[in-house]
C-alpha positions as CSV (number, residue, x, y, z in Angstrom):
1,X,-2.9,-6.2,-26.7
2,X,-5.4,-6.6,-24.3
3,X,-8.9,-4.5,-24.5
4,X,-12.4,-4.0,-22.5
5,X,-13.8,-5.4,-25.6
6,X,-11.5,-8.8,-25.1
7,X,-12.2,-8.7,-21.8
8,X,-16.1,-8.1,-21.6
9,X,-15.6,-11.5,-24.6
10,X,-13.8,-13.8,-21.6
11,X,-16.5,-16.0,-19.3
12,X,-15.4,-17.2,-17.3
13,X,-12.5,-14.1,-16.1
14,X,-8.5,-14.8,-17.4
15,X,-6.1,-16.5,-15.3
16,X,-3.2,-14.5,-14.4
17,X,-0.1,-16.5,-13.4
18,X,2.4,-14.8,-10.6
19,X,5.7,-15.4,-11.6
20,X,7.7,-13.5,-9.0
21,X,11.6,-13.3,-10.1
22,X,12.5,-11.9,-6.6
23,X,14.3,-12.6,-3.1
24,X,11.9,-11.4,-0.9
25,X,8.1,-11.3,-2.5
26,X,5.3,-12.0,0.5
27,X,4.2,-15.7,-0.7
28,X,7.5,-17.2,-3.0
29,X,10.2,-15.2,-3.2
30,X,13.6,-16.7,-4.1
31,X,12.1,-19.7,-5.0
32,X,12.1,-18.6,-9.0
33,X,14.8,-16.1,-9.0
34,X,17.2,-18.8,-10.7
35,X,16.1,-18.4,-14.5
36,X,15.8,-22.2,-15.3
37,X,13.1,-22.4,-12.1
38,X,11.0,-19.4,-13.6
39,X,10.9,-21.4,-17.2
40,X,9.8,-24.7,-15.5
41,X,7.0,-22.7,-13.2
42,X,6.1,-20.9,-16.6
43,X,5.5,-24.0,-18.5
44,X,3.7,-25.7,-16.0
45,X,1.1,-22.6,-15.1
46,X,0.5,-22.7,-18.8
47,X,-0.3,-26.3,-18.8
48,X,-2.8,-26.1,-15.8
49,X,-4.3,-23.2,-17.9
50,X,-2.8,-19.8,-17.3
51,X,-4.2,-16.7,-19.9
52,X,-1.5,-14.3,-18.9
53,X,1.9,-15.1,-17.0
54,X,2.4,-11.7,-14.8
55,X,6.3,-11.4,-14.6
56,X,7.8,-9.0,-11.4
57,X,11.3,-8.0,-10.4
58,X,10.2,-5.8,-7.7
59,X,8.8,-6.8,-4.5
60,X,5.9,-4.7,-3.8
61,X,4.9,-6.4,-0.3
62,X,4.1,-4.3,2.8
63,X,7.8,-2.8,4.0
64,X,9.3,-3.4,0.6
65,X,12.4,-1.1,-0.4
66,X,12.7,-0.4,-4.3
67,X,14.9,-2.4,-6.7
68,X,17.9,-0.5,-8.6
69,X,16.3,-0.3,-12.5
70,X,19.4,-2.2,-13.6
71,X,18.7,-5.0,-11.1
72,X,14.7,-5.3,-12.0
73,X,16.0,-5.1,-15.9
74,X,18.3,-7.9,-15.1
75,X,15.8,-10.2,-13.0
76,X,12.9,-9.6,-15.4
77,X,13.8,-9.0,-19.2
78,X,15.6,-12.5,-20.1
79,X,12.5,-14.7,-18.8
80,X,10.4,-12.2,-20.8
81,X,12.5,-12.8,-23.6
82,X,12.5,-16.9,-23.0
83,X,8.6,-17.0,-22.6
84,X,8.2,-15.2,-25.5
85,X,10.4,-17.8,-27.4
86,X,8.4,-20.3,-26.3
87,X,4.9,-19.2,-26.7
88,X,2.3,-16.6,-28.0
89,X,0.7,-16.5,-24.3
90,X,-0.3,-12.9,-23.1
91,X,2.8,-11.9,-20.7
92,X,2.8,-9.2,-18.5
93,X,5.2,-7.0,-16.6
94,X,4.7,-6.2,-13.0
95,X,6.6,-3.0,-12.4
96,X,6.5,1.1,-12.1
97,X,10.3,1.4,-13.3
98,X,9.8,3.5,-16.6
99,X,13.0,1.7,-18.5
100,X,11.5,-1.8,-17.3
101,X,8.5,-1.2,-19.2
102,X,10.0,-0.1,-22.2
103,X,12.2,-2.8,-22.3
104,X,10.0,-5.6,-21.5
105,X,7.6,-4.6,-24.5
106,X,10.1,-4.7,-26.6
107,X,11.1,-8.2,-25.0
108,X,7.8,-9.5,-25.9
109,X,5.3,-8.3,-22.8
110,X,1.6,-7.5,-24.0
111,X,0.6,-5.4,-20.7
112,X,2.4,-3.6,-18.0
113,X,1.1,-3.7,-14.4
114,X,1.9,-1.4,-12.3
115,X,1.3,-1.4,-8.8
116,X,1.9,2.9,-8.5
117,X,-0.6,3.6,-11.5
118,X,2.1,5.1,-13.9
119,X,2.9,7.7,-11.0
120,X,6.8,7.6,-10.8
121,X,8.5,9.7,-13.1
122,X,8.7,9.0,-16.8
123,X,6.4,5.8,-16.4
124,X,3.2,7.8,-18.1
125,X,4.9,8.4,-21.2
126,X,7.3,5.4,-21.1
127,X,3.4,3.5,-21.2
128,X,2.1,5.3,-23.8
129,X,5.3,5.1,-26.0
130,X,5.0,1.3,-26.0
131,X,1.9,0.5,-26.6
132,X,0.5,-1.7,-24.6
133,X,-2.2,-2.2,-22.3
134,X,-1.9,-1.1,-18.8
135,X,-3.4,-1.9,-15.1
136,X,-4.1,0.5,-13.0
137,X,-3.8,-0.2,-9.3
138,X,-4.9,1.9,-6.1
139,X,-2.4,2.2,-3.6
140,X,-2.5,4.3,-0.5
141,X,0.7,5.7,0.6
142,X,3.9,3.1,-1.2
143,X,5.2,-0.5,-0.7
144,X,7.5,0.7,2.6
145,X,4.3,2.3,4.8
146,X,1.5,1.7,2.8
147,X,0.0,-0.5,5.6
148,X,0.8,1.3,9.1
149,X,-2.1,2.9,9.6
150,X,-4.3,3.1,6.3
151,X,-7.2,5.2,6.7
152,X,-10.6,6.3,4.4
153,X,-13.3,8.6,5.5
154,X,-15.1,7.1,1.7
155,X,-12.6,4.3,0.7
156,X,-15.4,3.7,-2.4
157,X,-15.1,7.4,-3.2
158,X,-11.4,7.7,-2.8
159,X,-10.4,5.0,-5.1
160,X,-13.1,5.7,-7.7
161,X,-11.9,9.3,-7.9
162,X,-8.0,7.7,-7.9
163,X,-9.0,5.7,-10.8
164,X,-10.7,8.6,-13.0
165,X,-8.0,11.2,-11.9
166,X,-5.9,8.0,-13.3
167,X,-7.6,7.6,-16.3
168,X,-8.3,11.3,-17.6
169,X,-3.9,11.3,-17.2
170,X,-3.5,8.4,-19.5
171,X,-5.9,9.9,-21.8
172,X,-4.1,12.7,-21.9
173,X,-1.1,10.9,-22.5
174,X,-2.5,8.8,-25.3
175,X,-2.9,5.8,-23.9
176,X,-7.0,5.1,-24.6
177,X,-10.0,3.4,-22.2
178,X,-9.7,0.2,-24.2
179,X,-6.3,-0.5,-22.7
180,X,-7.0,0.4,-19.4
181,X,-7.3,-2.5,-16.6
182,X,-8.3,-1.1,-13.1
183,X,-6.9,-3.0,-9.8
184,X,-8.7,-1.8,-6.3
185,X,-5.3,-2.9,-5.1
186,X,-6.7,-5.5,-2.1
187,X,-3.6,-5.2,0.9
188,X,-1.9,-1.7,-0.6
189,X,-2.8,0.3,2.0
190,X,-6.1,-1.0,2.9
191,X,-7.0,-2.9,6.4
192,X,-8.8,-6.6,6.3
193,X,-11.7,-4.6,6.7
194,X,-11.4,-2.3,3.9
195,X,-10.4,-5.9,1.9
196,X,-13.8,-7.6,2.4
197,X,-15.6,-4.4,1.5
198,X,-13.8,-4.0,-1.4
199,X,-14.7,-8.0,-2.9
200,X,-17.8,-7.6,-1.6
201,X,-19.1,-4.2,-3.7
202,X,-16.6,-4.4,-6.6
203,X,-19.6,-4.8,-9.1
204,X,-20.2,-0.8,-7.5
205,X,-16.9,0.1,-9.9
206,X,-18.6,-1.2,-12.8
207,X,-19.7,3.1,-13.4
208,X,-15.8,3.3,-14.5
209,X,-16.3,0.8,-17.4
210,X,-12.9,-0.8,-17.2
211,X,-12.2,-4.3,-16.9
212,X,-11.1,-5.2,-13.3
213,X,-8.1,-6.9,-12.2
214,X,-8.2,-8.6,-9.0
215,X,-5.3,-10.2,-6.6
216,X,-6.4,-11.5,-3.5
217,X,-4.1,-14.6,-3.8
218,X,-2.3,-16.0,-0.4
219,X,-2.7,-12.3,0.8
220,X,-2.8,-12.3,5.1
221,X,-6.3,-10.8,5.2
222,X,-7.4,-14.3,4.0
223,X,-5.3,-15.9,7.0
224,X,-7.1,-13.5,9.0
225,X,-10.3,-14.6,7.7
226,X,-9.0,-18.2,8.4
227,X,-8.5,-17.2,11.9
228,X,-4.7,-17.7,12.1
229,X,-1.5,-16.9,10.7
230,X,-0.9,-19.8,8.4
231,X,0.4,-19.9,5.4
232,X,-2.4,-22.6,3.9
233,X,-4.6,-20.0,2.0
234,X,-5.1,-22.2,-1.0
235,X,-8.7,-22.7,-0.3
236,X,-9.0,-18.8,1.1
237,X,-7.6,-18.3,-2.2
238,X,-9.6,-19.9,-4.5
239,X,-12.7,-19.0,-2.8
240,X,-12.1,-15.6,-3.0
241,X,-11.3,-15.9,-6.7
242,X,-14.9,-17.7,-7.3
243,X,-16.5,-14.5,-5.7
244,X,-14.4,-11.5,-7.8
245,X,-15.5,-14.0,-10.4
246,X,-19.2,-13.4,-9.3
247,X,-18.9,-9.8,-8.8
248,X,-17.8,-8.7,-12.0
249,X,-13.5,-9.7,-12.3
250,X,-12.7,-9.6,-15.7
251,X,-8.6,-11.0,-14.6
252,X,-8.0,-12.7,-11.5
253,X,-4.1,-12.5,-10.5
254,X,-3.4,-15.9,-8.5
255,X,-0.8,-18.3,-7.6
256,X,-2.4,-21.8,-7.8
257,X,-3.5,-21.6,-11.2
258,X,-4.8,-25.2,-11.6
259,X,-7.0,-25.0,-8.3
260,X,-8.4,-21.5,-9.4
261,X,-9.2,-22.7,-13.2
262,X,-10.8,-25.7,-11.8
263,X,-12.9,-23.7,-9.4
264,X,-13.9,-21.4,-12.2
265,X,-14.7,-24.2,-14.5
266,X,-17.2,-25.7,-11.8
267,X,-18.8,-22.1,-11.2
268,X,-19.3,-21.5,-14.6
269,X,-20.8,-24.9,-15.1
270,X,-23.1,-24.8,-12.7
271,X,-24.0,-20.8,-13.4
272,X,-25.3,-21.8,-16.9
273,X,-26.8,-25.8,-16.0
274,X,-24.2,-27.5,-18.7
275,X,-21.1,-28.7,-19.4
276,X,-18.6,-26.9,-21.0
C-alpha cells in the first residue's frame, strides 16, 4: 500500500494516470469505456512512465449526476481485474460508492480515491475494512452544484479544518496517518481564483503532514488562465504540474503522462545540476 513514508522517499512526485471508464467525464469520456480501449490506454501510460493508473466509473465533473453502484461495479472492476493480470503497477480506484471500494481491492486496487472524503454512507468503514490507502479530497457542496456559486470567508482555514475533521474520523475508524493522501480538490467547488491560490500556497498544508495529491490536469481554470475556452491545455497542464511539483506534491493526477514525466525529469535535473 501506499504510505507518507513511500511518498516523502519519491523525488521527483508519482505519476498518476487518469483512466476514465465513463460516458461523460469533463476531458475524455466515452473515449475508454469500451474495455479493450482502457487496456491499450493502460499499457501505453505505463510505458511513457505512469506510477499509479487511477481507474473511475463515476463522473465527478461540475453538474455530474451519480452512477447506480451496479453500473460503476460493472464499468470499473473488470479493467481492475485485467491490469492487475498484467502488472504489479500501483492501481487506484476513483470512487465514493462503498461496494466499489470493497470490490476493487479485492480486484487488485492498492488505494481508493475518493472525491467525497469517505462521507457517503458505509464508505468510512468499507475503507478501513480493506485496507488500503486512501485520498482524501475537499469538496464544497457535490459534483451536481458544487460550482454555482462557491464561496470561502478562509478557503485555507476551511479546508485545513475539512482535512483534520477528515483525518481524526479515519482514525477513529482505523484507517492510520500513513495511509492517508490529502487532495485540496482544485475545481470542486472552488472559483479560478480560489485555484491559483490554492497551487500557489500548497506548501502552507505541509502543518497536516500528509502527502498531497494534486489534479489540475486539462481542468477550465487553466483555459481561463489561457485566456480562452480551448480545449489545448497540454502545456497549462504540464506547467502546472512542474509547480505542485515545486510546492511540495507528493502525486500529481494528470492525463498526458509522457509530457508531465518529461517535464518533471527536466525540473529535477536541473534542481539538483546533473543528470539522472
Amino acid at each position: 500500500m501506499l504510505s507518507l513514508d513511500s511518498m516523502q522517499k519519491i523525488v521527483p512526485p508519482m505519476v498518476m494516470g487518469i483512466l476514465n471508464v465513463t460516458p461523460d467525464s469533463f476531458s475524455d469520456g466515452g473515449q475508454f469505456l469500451n474495455r479493450d480501449a482502457a487496456i491499450w490506454r493502460v499499457r501505453q501510460m505505463i510505458d511513457e512512465g505512469a506510477d499509479i493508473i487511477d481507474v473511475g466509473g463515476e463522473s465527478t465533473r461540475p453538474g455530474a449526476d451519480p452512477v447506480p453502484p451496479a453500473l460503476e461495479l460493472d464499468r470499473v472492476i473488470p479493467v481492475i481485474e485485467t491490469i492487475r493480470s498484467l502488472s504489479d503497477i500501483v492501481i487506484s480506484v476513483d470512487t465514493s460508492t462503498p461496494e466499489v471500494m470493497t470490490a476493487a481491492v479485492a480486484a487488485g486496487a492498492n488505494l481508493i480515491n475518493d472525491v467525497r472524503a469517505l462521507r457517503r454512507e458505509g464508505a468510512l468503514a468499507a475503507a478501513a475494512e480493506t485496507g488500503a490507502s486512501v485520498c482524501l479530497m475537499h469538496m464544497k457542496g457535490d459534483p451536481k452544484t458544487m460550482q454555482l456559486d462557491p464561496h470561502y470567508d478562509d478557503l485555507f482555514g476551511e479546508v485545513t479544518a475539512f482535512f483534520r475533521e477528515r483525518m481524526a474520523a479515519c482514525a477513529e475508524a482505523g484507517i492510520p496517518q500513513e495511509n492517508i493522501l490529502l487532495d485540496p480538490g482544485f475545481g470542486f467547488g472552488k472559483t479560478p481564483e480560489h485555484n491559483l491560490q490554492l497551487i500557489n500556497r500548497l506548501d502552507e498544508f505541509a502543518c497536516l503532514d500528509a502527502p498531497l495529491l494534486i489534479g489540475l490536469s486539462r481542468k477550465s481554470t487553466l483555459g481561463k488562465v489561457l485566456g480562452s475556452d480551448t480545449e489545448d491545455r497540454l502545456i497549462a497542464s504540464v506547467t502546472g504540474a512542474v509547480a505542485a511539483y515545486q510546492k511540495g506534491a507528493s502525486v500529481l493526477r494528470v492525463h498526458d503522462v509522457k509530457e508531465t514525466v518529461q517535464a518533471l525529469r527536466t525540473i529535477r535535473c536541473l534542481m539538483t545540476e546533473s543528470l539522472i
